[in-house]
FIKOLZA-1660 file (N, C-alpha, C; in steps of 0.1 Angstrom, whole numbers, plus 5000, padded with zeros to 4 digits):
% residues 164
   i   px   py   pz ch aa at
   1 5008 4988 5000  A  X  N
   1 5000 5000 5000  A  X CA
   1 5009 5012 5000  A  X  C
   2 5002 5026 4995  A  X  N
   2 5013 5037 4999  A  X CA
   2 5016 5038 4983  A  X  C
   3 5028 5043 4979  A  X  N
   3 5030 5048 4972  A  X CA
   3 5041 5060 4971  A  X  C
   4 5045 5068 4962  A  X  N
   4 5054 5080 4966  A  X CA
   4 5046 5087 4972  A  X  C
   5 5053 5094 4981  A  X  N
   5 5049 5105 4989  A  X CA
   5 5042 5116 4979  A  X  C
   6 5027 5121 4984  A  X  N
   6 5017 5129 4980  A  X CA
   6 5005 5117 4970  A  X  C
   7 5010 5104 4971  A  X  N
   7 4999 5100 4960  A  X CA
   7 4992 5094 4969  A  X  C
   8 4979 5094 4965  A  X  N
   8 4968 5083 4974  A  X CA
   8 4970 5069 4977  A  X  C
   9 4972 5067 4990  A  X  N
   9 4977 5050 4997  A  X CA
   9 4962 5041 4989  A  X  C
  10 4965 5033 4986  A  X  N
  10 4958 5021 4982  A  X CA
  10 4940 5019 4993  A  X  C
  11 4932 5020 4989  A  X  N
  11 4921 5017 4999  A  X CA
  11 4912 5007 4990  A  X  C
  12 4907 5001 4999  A  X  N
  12 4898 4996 4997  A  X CA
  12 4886 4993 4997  A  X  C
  13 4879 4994 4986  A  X  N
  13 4865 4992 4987  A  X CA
  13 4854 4983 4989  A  X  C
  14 4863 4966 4988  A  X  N
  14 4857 4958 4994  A  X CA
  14 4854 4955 5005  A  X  C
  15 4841 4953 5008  A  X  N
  15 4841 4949 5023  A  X CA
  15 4823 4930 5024  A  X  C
  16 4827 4930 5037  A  X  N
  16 4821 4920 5040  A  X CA
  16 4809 4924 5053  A  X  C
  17 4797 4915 5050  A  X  N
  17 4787 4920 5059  A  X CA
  17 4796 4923 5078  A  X  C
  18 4801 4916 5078  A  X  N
  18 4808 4920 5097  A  X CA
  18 4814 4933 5097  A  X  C
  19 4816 4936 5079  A  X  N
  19 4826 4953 5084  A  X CA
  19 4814 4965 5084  A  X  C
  20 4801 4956 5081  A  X  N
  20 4790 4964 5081  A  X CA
  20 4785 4964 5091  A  X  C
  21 4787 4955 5098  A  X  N
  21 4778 4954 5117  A  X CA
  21 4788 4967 5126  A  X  C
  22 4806 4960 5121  A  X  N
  22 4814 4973 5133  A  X CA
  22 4811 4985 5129  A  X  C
  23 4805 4988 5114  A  X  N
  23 4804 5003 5113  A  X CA
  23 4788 5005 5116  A  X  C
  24 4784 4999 5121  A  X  N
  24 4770 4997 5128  A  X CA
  24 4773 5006 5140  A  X  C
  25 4780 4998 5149  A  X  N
  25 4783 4997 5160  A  X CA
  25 4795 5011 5164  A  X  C
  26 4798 5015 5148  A  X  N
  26 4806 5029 5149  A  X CA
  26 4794 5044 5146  A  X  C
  27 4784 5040 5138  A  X  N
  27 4775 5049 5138  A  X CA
  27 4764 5052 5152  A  X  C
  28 4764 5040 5156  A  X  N
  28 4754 5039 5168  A  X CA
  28 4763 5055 5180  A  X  C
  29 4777 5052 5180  A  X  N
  29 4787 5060 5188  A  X CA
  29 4781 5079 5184  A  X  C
  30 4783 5077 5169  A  X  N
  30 4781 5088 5165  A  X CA
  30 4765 5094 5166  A  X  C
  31 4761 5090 5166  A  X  N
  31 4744 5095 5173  A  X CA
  31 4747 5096 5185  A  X  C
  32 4756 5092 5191  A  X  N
  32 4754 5089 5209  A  X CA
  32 4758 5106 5212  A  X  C
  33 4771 5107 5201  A  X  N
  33 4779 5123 5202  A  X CA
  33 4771 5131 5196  A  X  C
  34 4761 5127 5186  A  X  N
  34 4753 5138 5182  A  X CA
  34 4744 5142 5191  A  X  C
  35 4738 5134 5200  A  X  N
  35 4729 5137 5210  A  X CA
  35 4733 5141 5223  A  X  C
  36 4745 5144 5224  A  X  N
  36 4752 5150 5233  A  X CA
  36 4761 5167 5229  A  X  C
  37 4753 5170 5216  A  X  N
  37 4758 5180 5210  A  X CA
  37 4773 5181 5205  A  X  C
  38 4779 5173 5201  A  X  N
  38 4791 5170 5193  A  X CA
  38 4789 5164 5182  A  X  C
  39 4798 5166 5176  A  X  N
  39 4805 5164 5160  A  X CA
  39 4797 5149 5158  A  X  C
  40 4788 5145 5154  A  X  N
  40 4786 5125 5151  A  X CA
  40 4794 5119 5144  A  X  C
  41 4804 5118 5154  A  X  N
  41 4815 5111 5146  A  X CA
  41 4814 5098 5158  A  X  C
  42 4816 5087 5154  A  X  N
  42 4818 5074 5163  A  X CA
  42 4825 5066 5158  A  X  C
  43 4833 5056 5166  A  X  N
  43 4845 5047 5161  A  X CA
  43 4845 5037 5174  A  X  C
  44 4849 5024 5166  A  X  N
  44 4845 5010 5179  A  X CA
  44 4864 5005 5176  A  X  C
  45 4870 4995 5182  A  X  N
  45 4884 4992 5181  A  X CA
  45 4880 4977 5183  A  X  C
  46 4881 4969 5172  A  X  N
  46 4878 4955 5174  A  X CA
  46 4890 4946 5172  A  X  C
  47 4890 4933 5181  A  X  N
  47 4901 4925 5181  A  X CA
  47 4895 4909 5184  A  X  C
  48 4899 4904 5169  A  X  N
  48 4895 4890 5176  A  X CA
  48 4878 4886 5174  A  X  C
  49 4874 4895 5167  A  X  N
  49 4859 4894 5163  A  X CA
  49 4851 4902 5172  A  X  C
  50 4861 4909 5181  A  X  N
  50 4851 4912 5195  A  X CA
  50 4853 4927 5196  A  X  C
  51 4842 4938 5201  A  X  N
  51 4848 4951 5200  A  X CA
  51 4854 4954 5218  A  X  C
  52 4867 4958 5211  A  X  N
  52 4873 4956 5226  A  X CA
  52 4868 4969 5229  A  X  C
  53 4870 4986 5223  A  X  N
  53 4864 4999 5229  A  X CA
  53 4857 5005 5218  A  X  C
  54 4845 5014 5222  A  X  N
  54 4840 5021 5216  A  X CA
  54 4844 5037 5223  A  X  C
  55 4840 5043 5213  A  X  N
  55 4846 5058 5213  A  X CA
  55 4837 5069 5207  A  X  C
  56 4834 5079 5209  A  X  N
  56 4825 5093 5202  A  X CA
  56 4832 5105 5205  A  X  C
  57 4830 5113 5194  A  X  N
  57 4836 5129 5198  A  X CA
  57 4831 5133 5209  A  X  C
  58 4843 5135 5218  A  X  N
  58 4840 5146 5231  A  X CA
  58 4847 5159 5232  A  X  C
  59 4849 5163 5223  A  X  N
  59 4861 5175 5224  A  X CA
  59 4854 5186 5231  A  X  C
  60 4835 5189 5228  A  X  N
  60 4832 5195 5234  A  X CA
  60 4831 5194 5256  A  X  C
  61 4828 5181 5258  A  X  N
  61 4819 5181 5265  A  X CA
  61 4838 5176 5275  A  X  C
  62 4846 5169 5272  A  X  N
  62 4859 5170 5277  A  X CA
  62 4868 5185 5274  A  X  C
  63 4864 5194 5269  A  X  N
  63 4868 5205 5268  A  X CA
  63 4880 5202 5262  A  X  C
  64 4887 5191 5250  A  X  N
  64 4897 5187 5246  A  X CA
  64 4896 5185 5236  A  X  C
  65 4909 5196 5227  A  X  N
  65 4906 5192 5210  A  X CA
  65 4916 5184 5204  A  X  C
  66 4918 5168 5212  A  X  N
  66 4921 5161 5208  A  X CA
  66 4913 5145 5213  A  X  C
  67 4899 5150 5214  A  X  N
  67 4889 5139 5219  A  X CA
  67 4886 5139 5208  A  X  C
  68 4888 5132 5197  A  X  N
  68 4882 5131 5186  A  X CA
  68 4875 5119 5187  A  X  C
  69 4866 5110 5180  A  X  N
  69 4864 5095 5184  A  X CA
  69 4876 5089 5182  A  X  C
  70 4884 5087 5174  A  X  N
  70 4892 5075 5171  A  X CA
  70 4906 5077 5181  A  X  C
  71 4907 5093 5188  A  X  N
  71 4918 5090 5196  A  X CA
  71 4906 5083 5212  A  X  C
  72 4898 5084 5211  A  X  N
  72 4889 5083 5227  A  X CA
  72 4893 5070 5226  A  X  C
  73 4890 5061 5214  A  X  N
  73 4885 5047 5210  A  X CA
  73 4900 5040 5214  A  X  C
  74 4911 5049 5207  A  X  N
  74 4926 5044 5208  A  X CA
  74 4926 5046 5223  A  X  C
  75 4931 5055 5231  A  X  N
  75 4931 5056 5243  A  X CA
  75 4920 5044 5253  A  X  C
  76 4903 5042 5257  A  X  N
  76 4900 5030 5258  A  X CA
  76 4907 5019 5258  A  X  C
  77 4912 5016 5241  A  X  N
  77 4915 5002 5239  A  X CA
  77 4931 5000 5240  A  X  C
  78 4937 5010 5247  A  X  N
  78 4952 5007 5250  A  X CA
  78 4949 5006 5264  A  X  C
  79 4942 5014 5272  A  X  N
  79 4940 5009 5285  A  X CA
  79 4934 4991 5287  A  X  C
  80 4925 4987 5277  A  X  N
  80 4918 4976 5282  A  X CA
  80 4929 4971 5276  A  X  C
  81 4937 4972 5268  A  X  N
  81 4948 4958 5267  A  X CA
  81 4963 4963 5273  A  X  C
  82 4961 4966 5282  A  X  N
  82 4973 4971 5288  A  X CA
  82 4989 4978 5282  A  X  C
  83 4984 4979 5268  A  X  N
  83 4996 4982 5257  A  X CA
  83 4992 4993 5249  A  X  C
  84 5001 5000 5244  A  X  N
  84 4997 5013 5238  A  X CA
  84 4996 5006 5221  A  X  C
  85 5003 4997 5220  A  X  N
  85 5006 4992 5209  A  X CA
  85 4991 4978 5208  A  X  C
  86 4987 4986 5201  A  X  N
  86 4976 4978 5193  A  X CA
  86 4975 4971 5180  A  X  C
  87 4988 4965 5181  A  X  N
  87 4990 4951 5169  A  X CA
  87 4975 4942 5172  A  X  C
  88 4972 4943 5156  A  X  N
  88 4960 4929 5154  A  X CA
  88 4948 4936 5159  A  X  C
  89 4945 4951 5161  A  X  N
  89 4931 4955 5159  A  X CA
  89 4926 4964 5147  A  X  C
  90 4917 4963 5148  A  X  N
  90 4909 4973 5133  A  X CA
  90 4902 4983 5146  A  X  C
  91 4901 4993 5135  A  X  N
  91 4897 5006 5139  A  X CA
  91 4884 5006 5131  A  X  C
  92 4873 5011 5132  A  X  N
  92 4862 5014 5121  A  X CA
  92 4858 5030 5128  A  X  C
  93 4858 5036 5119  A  X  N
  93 4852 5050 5124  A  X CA
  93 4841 5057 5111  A  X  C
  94 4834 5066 5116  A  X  N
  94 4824 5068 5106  A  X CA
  94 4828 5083 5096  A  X  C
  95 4842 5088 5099  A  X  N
  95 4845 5102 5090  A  X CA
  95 4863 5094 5085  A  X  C
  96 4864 5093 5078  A  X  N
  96 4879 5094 5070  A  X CA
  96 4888 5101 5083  A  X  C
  97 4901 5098 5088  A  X  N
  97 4907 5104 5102  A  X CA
  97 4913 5117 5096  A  X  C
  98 4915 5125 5105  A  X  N
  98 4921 5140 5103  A  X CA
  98 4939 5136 5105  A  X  C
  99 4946 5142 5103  A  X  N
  99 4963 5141 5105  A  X CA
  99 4967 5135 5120  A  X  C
 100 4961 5143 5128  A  X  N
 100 4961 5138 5141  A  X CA
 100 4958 5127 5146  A  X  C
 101 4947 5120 5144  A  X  N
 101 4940 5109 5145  A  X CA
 101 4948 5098 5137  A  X  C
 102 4952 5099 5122  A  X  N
 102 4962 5094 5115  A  X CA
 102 4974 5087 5121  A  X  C
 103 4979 5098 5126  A  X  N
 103 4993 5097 5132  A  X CA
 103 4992 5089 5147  A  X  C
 104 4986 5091 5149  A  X  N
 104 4981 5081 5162  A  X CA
 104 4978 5067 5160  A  X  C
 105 4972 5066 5153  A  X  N
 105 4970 5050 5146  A  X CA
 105 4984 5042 5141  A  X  C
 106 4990 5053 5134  A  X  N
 106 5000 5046 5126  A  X CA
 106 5012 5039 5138  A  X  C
 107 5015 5056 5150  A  X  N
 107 5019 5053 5165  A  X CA
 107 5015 5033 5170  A  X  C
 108 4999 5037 5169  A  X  N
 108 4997 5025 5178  A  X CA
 108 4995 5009 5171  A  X  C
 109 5001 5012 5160  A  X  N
 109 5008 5000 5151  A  X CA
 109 4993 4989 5148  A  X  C
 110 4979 4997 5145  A  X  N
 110 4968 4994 5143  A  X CA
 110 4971 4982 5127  A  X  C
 111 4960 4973 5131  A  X  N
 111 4960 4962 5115  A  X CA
 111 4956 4969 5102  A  X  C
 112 4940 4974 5109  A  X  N
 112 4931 4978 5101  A  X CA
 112 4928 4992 5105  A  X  C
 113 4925 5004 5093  A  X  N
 113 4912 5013 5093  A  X CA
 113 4905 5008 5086  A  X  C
 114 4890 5015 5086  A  X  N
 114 4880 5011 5081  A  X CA
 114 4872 5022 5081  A  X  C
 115 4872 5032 5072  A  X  N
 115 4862 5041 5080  A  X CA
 115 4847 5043 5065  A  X  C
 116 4841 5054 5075  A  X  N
 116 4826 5053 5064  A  X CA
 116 4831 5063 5056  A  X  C
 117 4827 5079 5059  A  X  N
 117 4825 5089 5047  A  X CA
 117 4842 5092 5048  A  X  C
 118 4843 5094 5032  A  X  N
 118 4857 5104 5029  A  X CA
 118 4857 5118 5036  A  X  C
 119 4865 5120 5035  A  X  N
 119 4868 5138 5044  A  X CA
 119 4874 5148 5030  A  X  C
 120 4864 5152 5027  A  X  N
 120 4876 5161 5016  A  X CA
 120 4881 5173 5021  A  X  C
 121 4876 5178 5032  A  X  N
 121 4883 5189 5038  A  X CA
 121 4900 5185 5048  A  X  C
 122 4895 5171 5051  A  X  N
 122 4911 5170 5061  A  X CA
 122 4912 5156 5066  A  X  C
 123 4911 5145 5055  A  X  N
 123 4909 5136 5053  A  X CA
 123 4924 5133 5050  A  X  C
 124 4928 5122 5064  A  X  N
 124 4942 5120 5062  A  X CA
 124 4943 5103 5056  A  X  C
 125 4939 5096 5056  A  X  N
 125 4941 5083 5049  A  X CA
 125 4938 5087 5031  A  X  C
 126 4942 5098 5028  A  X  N
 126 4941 5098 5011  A  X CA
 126 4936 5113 5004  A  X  C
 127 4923 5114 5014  A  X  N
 127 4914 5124 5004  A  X CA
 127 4921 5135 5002  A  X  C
 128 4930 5144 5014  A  X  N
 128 4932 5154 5013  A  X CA
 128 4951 5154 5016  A  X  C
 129 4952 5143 5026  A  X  N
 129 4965 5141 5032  A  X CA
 129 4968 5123 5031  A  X  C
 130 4983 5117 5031  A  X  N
 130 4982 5103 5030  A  X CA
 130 4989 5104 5041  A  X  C
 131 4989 5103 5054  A  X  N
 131 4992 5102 5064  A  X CA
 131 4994 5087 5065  A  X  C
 132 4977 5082 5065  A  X  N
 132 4979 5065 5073  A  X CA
 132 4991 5062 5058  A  X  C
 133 4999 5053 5063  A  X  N
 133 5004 5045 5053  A  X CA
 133 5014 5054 5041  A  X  C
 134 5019 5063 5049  A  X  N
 134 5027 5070 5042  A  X CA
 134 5041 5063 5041  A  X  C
 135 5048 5066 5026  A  X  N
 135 5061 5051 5021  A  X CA
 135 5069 5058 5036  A  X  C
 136 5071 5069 5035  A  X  N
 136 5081 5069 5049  A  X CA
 136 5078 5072 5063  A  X  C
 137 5068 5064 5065  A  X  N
 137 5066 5061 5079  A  X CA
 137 5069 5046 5080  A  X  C
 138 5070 5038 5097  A  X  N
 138 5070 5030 5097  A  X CA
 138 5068 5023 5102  A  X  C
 139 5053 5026 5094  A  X  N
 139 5042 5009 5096  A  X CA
 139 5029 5013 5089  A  X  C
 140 5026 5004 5083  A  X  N
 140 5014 5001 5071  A  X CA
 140 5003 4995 5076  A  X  C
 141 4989 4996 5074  A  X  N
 141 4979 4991 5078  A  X CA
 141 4972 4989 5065  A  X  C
 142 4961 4977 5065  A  X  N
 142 4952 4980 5055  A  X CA
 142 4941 4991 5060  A  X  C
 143 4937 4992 5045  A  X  N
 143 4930 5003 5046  A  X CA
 143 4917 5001 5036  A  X  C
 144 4902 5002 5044  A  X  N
 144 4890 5000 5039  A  X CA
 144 4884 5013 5034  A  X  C
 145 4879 5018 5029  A  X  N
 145 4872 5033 5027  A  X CA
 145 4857 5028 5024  A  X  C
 146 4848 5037 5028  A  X  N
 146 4834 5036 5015  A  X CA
 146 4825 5027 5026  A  X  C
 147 4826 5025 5040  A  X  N
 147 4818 5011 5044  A  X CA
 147 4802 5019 5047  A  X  C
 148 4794 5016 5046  A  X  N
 148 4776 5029 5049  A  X CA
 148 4778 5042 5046  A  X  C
 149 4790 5043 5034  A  X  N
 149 4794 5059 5032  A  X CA
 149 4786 5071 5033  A  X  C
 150 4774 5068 5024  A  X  N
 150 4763 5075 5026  A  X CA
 150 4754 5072 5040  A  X  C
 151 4753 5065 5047  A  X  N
 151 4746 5070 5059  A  X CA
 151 4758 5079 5065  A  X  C
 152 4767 5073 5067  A  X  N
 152 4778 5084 5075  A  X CA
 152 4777 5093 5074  A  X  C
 153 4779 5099 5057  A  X  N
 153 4777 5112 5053  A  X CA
 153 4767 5119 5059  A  X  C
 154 4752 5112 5053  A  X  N
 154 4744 5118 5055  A  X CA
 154 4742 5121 5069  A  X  C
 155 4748 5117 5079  A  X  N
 155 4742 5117 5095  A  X CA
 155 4757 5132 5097  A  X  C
 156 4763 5132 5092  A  X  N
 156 4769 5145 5096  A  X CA
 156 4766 5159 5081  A  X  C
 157 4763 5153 5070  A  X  N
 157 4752 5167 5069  A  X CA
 157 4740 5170 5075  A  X  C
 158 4735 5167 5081  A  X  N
 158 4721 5166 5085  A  X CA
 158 4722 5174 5099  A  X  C
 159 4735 5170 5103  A  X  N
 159 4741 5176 5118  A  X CA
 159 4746 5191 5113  A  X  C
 160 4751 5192 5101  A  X  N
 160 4757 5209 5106  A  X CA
 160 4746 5217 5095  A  X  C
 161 4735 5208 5086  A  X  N
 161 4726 5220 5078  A  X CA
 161 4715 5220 5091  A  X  C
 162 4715 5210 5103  A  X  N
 162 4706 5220 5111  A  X CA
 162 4714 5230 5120  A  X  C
 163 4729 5232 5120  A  X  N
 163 4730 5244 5128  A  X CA
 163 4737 5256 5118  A  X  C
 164 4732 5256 5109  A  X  N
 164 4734 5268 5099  A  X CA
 164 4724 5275 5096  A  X  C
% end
């Protein structure tokens, strides 16, 4: 995966009904944050067929603008397995990760992303930045794109055309 630096890392579009239940289980997150007045973004950390942590944006409600779901989700699931290093889990999140979120993953030596809607504004696995799986970083993950893309989407337009 990857490629020279600035071209889009390899994603993939196939998926299988289980990558449609964790992003079930990542949207379910993201309503949870939407109904707590944040961003509906949601992300689950599965290992082993099992979801070890689930995670939602709190940046508001932690007063932290690096509670994004997928670092909440990373943080959880380094505590429940006692290692920061999360060899052999997937990540599913329902927005494409930002640079920061990226770089965290790549840190915590993750298997899989998986996420639902592309980010074209700051979308670090491709759309805008190739963070995950950049040739000179060091460590590669697969990488899923596209999984309920349009519910994802839709559930965060729907969130900022009602506060415009």
């Amino acid at each position: 995966m990857g490629g020279r630096a600035g071209s889009k890392p390899a994603v993939s579009i196939m998926h299988d009904p289980q990558t449609e239940l964790w992003m079930q289980a990542a949207l379910a997150e993201a309503r949870a944050a939407e109904a707590a007045g944040e961003v509906p973004v949601g992300a689950v950390a599965v290992v082993e067929g099992s979801i070890l942590a689930r995670g939602q944006n709190r940046v508001l409600r932690d007063v932290d603008p690096t509670a994004h779901a997928e670092m909440v989700v990373l943080r959880a699931a380094a505590e429940a397995i006692g290692n920061y290093r999360l060899t052999g889990c997937e990540l599913y999140v329902t927005l494409e990760p930002c640079a920061m979120c990226a770089g965290a993953m790549v840190h915590a030596r993750l298997a899989r992303l998986v996420y639902g809607a592309s980010d074209p504004k700051a979308g670090a696995a491709g759309s805008v930045l190739a963070v995950v799986n950049h040739p000179q970083l060091n460590h590669q993950m697969e990488i899923t794109g596209g999984v309920l893309a349009e519910e994802c989407g839709t559930l965060l337009r729907e969130f900022f055309r009602a506060r415009r």
